[in-house]
PyMOL commands that place a pseudoatom at each C-alpha (Angstrom):
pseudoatom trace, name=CA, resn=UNK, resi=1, chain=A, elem=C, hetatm=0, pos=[181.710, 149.643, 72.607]
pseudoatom trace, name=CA, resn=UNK, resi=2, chain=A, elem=C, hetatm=0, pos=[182.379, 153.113, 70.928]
pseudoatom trace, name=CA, resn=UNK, resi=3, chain=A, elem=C, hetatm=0, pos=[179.318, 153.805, 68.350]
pseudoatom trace, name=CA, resn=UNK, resi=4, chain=A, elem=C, hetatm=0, pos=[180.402, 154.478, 64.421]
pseudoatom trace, name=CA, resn=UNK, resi=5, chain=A, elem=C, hetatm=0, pos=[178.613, 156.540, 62.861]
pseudoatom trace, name=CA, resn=UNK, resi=6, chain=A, elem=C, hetatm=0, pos=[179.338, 155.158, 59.225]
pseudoatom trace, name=CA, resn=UNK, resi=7, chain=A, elem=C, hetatm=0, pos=[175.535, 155.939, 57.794]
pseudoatom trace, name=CA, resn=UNK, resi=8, chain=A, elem=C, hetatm=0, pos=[175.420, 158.254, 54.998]
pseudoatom trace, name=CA, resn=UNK, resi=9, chain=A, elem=C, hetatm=0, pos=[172.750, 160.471, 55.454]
pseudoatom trace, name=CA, resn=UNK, resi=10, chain=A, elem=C, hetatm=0, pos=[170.823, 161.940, 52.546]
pseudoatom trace, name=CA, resn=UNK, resi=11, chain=A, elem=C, hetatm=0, pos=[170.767, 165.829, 54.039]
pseudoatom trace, name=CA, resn=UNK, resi=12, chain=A, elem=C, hetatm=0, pos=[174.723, 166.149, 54.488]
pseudoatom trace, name=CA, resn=UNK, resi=13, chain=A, elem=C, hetatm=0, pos=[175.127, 167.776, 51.270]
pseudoatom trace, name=CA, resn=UNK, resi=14, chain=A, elem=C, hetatm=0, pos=[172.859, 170.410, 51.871]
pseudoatom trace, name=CA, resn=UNK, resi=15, chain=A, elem=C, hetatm=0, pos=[174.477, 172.998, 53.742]
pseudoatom trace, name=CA, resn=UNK, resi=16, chain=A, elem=C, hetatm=0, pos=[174.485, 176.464, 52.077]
pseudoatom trace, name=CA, resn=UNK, resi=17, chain=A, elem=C, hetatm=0, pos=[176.655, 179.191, 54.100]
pseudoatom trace, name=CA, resn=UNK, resi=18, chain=A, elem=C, hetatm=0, pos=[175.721, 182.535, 54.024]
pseudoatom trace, name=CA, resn=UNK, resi=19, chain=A, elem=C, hetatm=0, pos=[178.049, 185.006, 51.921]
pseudoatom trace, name=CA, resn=UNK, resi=20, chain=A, elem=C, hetatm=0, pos=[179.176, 186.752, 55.126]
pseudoatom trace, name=CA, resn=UNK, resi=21, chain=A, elem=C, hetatm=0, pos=[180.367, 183.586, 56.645]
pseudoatom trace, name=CA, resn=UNK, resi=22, chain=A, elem=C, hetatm=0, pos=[182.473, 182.784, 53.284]
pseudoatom trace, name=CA, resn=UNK, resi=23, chain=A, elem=C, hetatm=0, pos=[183.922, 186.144, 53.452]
pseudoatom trace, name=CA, resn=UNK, resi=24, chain=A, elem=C, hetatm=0, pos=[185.046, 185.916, 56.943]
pseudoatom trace, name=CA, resn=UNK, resi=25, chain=A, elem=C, hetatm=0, pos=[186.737, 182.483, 56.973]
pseudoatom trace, name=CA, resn=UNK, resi=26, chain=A, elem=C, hetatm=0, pos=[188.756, 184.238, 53.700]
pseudoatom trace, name=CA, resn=UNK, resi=27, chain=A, elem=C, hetatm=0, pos=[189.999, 187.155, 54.829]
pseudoatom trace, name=CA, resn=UNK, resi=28, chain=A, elem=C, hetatm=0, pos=[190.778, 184.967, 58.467]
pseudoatom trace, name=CA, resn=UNK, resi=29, chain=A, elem=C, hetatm=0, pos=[192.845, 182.816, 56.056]
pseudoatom trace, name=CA, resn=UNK, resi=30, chain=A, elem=C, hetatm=0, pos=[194.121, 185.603, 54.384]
pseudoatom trace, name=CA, resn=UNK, resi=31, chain=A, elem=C, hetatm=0, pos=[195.230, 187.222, 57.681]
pseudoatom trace, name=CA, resn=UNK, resi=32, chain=A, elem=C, hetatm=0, pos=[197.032, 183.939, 59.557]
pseudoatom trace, name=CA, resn=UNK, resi=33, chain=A, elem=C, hetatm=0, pos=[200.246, 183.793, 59.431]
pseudoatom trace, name=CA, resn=UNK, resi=34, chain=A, elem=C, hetatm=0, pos=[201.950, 180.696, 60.711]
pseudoatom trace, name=CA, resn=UNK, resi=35, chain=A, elem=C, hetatm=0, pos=[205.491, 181.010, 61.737]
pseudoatom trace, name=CA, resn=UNK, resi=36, chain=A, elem=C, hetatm=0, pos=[208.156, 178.469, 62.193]
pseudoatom trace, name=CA, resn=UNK, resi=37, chain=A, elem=C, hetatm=0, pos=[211.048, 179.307, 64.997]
pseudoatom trace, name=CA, resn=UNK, resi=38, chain=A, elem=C, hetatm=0, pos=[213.641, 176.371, 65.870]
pseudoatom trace, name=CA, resn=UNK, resi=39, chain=A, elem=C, hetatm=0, pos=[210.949, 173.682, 65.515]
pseudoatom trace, name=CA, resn=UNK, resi=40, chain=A, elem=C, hetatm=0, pos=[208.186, 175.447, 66.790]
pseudoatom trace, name=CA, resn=UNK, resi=41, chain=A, elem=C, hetatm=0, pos=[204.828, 176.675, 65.373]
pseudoatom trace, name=CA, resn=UNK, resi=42, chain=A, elem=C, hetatm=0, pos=[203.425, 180.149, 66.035]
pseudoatom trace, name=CA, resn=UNK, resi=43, chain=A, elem=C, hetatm=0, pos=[200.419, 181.128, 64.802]
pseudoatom trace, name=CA, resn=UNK, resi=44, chain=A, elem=C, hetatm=0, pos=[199.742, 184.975, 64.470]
pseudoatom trace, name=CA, resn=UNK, resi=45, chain=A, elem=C, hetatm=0, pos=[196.675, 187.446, 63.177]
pseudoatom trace, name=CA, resn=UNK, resi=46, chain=A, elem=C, hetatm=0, pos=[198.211, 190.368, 61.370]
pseudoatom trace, name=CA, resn=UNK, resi=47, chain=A, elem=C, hetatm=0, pos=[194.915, 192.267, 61.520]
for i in range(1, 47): cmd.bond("trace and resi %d" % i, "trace and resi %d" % (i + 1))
show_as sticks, trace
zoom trace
């Protein structure tokens, strides 16, 4: 039988990312551009 893993644990709030890490998942979100030809979904960098 699959395990669940419904415990909350008192740690999971905790998590403080570093500045550069913020910065980078931005400008990746600024940069992704998602496309959408006949149906399909392409997903491009413009860097």
């Amino acid at each position: 039988m699959a395990k669940l893993y419904t415990e909350k644990f008192s740690n999971s709030n905790t998590f403080k990312p570093k500045t550069e890490t913020i910065n980078f998942l931005l400008n990746y979100s600024k940069a992704l551009k998602v496309s959408v030809y006949k149906g399909l979904k392409f997903e491009s960098v413009m860097n």
